[in-house]
LOVOLO-128616 format. One record per atom (N, C-alpha, C): residue in three letters; chain; atom name; x, z, y. Coordinates in pm, whole numbers. Layout:
// LOVOLO-128616
aa;ch;at;X;Z;Y
ALA;A;CA;X;Z;Y
...
END
This chain:
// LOVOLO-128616
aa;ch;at;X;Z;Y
UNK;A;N;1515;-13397;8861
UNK;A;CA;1591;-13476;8765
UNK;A;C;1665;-13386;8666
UNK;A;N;1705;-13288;8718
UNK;A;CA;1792;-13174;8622
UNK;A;C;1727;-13111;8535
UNK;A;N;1547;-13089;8560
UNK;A;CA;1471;-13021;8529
UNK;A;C;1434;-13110;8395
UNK;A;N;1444;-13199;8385
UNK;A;CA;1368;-13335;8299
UNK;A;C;1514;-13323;8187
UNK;A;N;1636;-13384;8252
UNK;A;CA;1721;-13351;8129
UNK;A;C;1758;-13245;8072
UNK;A;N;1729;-13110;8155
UNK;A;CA;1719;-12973;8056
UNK;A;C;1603;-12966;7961
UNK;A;N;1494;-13072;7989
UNK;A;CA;1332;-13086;7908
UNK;A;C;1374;-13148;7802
UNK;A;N;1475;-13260;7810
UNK;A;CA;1490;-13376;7694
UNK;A;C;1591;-13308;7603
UNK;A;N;1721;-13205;7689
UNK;A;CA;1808;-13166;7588
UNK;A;C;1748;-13003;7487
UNK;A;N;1661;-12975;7573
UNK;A;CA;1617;-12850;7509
UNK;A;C;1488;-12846;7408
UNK;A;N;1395;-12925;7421
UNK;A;CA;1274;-12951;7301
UNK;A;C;1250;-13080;7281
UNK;A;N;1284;-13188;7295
UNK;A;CA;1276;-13273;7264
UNK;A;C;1356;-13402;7169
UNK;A;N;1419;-13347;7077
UNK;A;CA;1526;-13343;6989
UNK;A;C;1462;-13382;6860
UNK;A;N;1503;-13507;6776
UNK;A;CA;1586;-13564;6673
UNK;A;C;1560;-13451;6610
UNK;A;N;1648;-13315;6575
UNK;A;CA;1658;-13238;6548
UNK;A;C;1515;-13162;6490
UNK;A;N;1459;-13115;6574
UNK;A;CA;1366;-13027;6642
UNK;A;C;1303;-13024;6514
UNK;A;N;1245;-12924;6452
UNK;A;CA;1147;-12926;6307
UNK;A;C;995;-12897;6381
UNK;A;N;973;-13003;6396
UNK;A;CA;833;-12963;6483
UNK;A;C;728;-12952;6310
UNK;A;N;744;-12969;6189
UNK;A;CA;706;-12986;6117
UNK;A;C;643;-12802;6129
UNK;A;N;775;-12732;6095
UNK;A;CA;768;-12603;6083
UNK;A;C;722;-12529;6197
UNK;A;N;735;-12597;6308
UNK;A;CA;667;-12549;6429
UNK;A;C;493;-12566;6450
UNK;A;N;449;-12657;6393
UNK;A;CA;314;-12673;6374
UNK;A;C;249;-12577;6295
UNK;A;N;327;-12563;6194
UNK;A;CA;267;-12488;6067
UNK;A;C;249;-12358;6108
UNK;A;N;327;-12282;6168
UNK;A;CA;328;-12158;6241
UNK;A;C;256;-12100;6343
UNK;A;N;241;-12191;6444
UNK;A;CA;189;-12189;6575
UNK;A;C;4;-12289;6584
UNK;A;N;9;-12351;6498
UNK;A;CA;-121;-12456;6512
UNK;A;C;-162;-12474;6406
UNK;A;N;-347;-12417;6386
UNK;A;CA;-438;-12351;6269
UNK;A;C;-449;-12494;6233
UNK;A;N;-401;-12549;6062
UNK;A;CA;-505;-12665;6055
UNK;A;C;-532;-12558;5877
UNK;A;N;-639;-12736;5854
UNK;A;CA;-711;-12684;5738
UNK;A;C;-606;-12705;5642
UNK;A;N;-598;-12668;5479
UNK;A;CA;-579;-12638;5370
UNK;A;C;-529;-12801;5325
UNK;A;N;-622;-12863;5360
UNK;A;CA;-619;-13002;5356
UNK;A;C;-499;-13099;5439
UNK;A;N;-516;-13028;5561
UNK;A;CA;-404;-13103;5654
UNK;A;C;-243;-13093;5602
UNK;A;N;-263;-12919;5583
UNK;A;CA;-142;-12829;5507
UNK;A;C;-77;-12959;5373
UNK;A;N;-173;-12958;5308
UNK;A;CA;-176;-13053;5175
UNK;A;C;-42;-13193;5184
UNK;A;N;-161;-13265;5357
UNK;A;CA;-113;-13376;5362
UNK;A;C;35;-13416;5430
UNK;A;N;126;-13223;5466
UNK;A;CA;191;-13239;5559
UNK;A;C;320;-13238;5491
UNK;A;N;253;-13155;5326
UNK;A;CA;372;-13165;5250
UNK;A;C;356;-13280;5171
UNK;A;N;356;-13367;5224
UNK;A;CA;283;-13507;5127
UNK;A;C;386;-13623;5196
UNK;A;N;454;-13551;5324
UNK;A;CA;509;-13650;5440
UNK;A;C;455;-13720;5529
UNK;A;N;258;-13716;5517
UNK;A;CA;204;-13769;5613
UNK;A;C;175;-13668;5776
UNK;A;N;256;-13515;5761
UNK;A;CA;257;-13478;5860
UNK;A;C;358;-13502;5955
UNK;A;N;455;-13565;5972
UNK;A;CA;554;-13637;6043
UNK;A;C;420;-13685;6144
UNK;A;N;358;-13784;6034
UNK;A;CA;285;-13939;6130
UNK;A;C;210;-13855;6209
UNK;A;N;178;-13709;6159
UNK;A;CA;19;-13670;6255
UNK;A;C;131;-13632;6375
UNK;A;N;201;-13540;6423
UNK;A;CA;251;-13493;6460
UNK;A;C;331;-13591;6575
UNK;A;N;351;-13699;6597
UNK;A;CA;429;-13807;6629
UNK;A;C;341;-13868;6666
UNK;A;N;166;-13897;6633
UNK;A;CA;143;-13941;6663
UNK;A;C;14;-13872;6790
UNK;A;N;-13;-13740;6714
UNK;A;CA;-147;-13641;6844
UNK;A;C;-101;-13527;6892
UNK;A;N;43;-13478;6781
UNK;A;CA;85;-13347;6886
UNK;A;C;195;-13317;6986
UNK;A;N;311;-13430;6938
UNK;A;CA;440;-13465;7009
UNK;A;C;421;-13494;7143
UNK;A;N;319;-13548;7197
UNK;A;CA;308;-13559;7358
UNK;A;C;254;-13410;7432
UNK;A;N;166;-13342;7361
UNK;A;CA;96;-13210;7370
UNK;A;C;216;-13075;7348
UNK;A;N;241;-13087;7280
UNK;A;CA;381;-12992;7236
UNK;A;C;471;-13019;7353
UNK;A;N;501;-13159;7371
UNK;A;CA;651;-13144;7472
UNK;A;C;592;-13107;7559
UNK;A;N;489;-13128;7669
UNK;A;CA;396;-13070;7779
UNK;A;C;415;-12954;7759
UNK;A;N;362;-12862;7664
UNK;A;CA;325;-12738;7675
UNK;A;C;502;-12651;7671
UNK;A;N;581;-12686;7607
UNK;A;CA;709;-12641;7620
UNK;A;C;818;-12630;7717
UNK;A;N;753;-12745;7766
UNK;A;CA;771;-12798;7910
UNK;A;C;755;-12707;7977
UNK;A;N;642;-12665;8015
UNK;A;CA;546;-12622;8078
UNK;A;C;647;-12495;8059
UNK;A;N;596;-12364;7955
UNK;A;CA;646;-12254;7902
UNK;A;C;795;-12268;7968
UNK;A;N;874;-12341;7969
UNK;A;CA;1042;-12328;7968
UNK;A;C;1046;-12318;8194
UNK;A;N;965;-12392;8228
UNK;A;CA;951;-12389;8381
UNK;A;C;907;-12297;8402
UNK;A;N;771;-12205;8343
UNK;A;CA;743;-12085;8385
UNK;A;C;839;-11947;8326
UNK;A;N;892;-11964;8292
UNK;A;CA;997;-11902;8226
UNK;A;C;1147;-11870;8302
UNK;A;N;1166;-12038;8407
UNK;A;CA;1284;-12024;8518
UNK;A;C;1230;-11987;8622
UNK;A;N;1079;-12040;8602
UNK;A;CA;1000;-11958;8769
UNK;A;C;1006;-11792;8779
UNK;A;N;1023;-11734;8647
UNK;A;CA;998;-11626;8627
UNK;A;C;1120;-11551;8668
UNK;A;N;1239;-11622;8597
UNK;A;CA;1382;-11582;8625
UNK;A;C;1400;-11572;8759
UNK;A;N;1411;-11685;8843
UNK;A;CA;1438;-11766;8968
UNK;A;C;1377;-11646;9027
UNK;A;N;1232;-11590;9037
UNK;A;CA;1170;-11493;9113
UNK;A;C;1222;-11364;9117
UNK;A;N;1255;-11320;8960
UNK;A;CA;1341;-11181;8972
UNK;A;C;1447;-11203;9046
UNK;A;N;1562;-11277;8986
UNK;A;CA;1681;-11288;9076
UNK;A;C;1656;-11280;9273
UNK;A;N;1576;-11368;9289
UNK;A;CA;1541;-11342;9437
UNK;A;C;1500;-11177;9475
UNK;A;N;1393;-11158;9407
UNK;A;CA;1384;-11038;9427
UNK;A;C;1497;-10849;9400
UNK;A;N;1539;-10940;9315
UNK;A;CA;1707;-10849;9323
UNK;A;C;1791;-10885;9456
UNK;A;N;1831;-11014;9503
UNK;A;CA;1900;-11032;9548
UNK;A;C;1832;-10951;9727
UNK;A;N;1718;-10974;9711
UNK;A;CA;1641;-10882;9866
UNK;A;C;1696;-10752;9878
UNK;A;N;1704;-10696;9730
UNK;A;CA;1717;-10578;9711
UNK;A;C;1859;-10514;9759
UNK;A;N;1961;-10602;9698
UNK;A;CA;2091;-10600;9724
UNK;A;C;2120;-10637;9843
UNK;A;N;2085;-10708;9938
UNK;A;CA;2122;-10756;10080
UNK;A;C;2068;-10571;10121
UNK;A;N;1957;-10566;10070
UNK;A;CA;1895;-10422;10165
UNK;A;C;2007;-10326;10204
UNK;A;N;2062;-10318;10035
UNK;A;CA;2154;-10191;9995
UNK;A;C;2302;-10209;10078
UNK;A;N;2333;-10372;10086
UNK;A;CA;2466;-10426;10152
UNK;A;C;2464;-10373;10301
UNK;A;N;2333;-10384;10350
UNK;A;CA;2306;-10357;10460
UNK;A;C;2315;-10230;10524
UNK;A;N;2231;-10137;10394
UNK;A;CA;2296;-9982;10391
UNK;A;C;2433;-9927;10422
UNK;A;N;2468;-9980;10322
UNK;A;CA;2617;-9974;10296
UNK;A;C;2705;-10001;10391
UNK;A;N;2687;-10126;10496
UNK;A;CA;2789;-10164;10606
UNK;A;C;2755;-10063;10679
UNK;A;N;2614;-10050;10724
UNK;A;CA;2597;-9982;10889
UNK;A;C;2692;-9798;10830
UNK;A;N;2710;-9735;10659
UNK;A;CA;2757;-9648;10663
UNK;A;C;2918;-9670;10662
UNK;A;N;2941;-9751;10667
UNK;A;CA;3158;-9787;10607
UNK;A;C;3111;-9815;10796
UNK;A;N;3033;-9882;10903
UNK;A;CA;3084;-9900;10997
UNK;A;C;3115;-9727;11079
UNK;A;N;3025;-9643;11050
UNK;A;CA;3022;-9534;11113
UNK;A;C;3165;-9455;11063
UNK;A;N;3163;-9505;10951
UNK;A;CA;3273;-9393;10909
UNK;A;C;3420;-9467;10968
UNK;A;N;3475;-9594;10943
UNK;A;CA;3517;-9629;11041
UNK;A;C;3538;-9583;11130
UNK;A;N;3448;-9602;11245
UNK;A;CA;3468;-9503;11357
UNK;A;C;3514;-9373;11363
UNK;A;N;3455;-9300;11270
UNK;A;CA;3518;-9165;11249
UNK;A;C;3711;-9175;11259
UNK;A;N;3716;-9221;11148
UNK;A;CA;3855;-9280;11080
UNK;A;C;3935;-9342;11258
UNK;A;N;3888;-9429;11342
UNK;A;CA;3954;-9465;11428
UNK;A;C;3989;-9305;11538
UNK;A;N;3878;-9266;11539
UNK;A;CA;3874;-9146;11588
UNK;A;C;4007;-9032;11598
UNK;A;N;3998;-9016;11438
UNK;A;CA;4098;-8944;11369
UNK;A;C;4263;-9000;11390
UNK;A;N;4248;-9110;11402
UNK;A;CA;4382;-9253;11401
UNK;A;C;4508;-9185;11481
UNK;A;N;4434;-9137;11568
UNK;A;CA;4558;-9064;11703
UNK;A;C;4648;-8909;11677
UNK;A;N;4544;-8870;11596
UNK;A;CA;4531;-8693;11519
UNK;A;C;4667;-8717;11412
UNK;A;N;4618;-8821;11299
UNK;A;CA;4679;-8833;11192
UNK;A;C;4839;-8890;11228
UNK;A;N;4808;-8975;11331
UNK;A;CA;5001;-9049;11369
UNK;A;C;5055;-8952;11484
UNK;A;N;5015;-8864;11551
UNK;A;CA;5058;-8752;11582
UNK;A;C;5119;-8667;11451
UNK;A;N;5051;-8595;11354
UNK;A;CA;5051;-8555;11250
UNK;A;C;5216;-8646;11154
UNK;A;N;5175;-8768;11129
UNK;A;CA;5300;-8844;11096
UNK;A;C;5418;-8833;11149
UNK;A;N;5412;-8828;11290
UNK;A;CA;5548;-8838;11352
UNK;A;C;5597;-8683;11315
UNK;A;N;5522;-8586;11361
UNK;A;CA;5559;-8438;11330
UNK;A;C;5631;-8385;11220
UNK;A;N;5582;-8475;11098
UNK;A;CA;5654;-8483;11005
UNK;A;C;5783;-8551;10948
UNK;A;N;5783;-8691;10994
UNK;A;CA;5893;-8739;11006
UNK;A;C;5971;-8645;11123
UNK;A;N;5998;-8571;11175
UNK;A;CA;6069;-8500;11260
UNK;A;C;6113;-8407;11193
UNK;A;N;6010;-8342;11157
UNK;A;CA;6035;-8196;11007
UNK;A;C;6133;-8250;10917
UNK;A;N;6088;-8388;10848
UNK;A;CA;6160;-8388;10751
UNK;A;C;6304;-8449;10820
UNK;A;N;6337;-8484;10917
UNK;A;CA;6499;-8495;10937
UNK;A;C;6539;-8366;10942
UNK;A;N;6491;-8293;11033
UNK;A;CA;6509;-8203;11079
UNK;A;C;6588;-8117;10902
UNK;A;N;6538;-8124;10772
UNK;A;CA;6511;-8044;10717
UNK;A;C;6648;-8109;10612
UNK;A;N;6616;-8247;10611
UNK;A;CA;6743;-8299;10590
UNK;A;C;6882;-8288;10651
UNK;A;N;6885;-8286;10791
UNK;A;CA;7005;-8222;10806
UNK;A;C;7063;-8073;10759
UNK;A;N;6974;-7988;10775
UNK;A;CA;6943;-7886;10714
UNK;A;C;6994;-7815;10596
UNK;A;N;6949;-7935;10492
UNK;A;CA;6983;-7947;10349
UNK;A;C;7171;-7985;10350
UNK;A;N;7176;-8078;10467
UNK;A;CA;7286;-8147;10441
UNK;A;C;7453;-8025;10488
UNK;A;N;7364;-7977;10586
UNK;A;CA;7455;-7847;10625
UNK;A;C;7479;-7733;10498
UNK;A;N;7371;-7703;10430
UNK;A;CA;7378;-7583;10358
UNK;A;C;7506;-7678;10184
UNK;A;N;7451;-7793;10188
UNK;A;CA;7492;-7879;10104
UNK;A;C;7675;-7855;10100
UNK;A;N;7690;-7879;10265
UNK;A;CA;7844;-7873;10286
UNK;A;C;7881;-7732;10297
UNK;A;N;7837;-7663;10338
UNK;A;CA;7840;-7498;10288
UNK;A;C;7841;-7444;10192
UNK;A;N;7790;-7493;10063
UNK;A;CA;7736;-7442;9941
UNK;A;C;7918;-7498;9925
UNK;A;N;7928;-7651;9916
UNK;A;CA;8077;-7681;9857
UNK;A;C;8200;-7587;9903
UNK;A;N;8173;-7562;10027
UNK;A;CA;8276;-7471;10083
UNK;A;C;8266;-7322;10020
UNK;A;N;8165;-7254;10008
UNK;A;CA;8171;-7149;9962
UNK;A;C;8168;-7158;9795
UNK;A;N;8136;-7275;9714
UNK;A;CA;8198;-7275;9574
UNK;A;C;8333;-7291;9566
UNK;A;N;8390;-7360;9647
UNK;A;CA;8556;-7382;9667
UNK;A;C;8605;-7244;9696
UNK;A;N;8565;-7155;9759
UNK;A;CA;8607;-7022;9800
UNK;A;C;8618;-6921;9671
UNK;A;N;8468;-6969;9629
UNK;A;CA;8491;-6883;9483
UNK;A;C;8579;-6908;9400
UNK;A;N;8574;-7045;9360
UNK;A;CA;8658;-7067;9254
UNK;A;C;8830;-6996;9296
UNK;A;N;8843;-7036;9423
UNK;A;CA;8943;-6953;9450
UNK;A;C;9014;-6796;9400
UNK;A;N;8883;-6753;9474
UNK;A;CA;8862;-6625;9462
UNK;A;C;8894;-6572;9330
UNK;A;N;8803;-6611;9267
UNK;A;CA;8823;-6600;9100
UNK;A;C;9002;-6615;9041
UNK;A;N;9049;-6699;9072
UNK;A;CA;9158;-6743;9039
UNK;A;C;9303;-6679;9118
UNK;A;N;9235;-6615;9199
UNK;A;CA;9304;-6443;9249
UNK;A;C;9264;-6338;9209
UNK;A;N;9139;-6357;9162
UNK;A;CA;9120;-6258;9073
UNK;A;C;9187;-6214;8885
UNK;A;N;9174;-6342;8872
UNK;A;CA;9246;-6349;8731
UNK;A;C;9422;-6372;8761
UNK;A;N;9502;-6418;8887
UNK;A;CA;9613;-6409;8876
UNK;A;C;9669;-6242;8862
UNK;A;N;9531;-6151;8991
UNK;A;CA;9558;-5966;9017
UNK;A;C;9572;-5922;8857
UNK;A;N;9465;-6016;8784
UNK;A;CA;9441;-5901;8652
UNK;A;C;9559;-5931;8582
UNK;A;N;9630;-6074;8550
UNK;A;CA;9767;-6083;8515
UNK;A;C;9863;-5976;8549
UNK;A;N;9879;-5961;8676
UNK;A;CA;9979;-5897;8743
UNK;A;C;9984;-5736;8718
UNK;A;N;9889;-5707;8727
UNK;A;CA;9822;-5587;8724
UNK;A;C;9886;-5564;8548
UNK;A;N;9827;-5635;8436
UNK;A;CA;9835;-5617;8357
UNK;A;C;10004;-5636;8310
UNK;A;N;10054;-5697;8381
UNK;A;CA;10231;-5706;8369
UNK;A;C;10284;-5605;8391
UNK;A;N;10279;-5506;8522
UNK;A;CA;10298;-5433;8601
UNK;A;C;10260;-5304;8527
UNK;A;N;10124;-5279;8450
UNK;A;CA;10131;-5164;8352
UNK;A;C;10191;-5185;8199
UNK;A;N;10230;-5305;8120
UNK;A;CA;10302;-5324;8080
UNK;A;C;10479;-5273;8090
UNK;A;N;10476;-5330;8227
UNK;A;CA;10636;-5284;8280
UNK;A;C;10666;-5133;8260
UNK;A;N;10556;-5070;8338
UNK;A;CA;10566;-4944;8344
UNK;A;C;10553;-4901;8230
UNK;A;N;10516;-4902;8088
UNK;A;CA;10467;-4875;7985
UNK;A;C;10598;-4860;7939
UNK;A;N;10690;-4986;7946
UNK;A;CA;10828;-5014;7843
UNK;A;C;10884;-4944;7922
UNK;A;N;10895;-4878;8090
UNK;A;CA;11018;-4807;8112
UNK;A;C;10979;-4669;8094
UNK;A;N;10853;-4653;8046
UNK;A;CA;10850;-4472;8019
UNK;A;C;10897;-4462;7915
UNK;A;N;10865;-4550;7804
UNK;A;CA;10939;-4587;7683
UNK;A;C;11091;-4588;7645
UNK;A;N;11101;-4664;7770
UNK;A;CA;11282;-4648;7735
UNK;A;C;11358;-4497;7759
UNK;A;N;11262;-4477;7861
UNK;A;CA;11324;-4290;7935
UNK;A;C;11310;-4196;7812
UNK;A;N;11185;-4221;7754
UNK;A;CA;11192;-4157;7643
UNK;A;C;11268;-4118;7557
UNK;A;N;11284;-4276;7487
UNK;A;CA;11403;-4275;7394
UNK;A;C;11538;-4266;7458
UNK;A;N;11542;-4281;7606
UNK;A;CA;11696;-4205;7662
UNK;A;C;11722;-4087;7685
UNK;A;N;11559;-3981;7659
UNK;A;CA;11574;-3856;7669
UNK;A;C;11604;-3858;7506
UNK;A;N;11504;-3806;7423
UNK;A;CA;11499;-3835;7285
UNK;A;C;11527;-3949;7176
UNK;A;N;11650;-3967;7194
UNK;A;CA;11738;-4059;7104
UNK;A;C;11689;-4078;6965
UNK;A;N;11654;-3959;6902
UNK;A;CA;11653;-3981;6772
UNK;A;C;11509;-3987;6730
UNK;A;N;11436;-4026;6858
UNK;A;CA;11274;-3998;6785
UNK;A;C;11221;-4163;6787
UNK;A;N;11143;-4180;6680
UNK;A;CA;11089;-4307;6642
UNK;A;C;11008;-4339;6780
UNK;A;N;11002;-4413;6815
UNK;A;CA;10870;-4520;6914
UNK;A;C;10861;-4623;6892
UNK;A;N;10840;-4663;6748
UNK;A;CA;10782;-4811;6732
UNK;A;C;10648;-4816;6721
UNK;A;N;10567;-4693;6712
UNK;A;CA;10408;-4716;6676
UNK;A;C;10397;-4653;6872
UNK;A;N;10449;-4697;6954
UNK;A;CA;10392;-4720;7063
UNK;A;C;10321;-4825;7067
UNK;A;N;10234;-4837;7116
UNK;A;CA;10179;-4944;7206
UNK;A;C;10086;-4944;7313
UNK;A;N;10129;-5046;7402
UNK;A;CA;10074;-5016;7520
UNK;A;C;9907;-5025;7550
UNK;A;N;9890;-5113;7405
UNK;A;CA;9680;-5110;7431
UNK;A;C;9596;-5007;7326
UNK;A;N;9736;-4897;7233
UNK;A;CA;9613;-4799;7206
UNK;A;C;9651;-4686;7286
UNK;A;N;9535;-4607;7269
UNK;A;CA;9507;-4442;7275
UNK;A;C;9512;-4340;7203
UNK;A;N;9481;-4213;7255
UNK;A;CA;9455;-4098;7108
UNK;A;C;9367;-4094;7147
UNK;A;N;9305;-4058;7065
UNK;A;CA;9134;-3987;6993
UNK;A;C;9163;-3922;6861
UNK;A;N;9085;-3780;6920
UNK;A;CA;9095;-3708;6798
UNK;A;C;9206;-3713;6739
UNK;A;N;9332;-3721;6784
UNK;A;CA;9466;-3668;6754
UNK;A;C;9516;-3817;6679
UNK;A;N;9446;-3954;6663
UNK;A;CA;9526;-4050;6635
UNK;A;C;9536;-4165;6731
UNK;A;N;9619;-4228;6701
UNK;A;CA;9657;-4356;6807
UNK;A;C;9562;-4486;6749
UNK;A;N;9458;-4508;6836
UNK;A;CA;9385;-4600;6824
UNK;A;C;9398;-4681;6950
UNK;A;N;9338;-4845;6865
UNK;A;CA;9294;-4948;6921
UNK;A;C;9203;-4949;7028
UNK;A;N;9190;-4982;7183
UNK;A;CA;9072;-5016;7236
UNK;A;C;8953;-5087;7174
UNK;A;N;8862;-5006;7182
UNK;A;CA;8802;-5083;7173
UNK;A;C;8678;-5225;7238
END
């Protein structure tokens, strides 16, 4: 039944220019040609080839799904073959894989162990690292109080050689003292 209304919706059509389909496909004479552009080829056509034509199209369009219908089957043999291939190899490997199953979650746990293990680890050196940056910063900040002190302390000493000076030698200038130059080469220079 499906086969008949795919026959009626596919060549058998209102539509259909069987006019131009004759002319192409089916030898007539010069004469027929004549009478077809004349409008009496409708009548021939409707009346000796329209039953012959739908048959044969018919015909052509079934051997055509027989043709399809057969490849597809024959693919589809093909593909069950290959499916078939294919399972009996995913089943073996599988097995492998179950095999392995005990290896690998051994392997897992080992690692989850490592990695706490590595995290605490981290977490120790973590609280160590803070403790020994706290130390530094310290450190540092005894270090820069020494260099203050240090630097007060030769200061100090600087102004009381200074003063002895001028309490030995009263009348001698010491205002171009200072405590951050030097001599070189016989003048009082700047550090540099």
């Amino acid at each position: 039944m499906e086969a008949d209304a795919a026959f009626e919706a596919s060549f058998w059509h209102r539509d259909f220019n069987y006019r131009h389909y004759m002319e192409n496909h089916i030898p007539f004479s010069a004469v027929d040609k004549d009478a077809a552009f004349h409008g009496k080829f409708d009548e021939l056509v409707l009346d000796a080839g329209t039953s012959a034509l739908r048959t044969l199209l018919y015909i052509q369009s079934m051997e055509k799904k027989h043709e399809a219908l057969e490849k597809e089957y024959q693919d589809s043999v093909k593909d069950v073959e290959k499916f078939k291939h294919k399972a009996s190899a995913f089943e073996e490997r599988v097995e492998g894989l179950l095999k392995d199953k005990a290896a690998l979650e051994k392997a897992v746990a080992d690692a989850e162990k490592e990695k706490t293990d590595w995290q605490v680890e981290k977490s120790n050196l973590e609280t160590q690292n803070a403790k020994l940056k706290d130390d530094l910063n310290k450190s540092q900040a005894e270090v820069e109080d020494g260099k203050m002190a240090l630097a007060g302390f030769f200061e100090d000493g600087f102004q009381r050689a200074k003063s002895q000076v001028a309490h030995f030698y009263p009348n001698l200038d010491l205002s171009g003292l200072d405590s951050l130059k030097f001599v070189q080469d016989g003048e009082l220079i700047e550090e540099p």
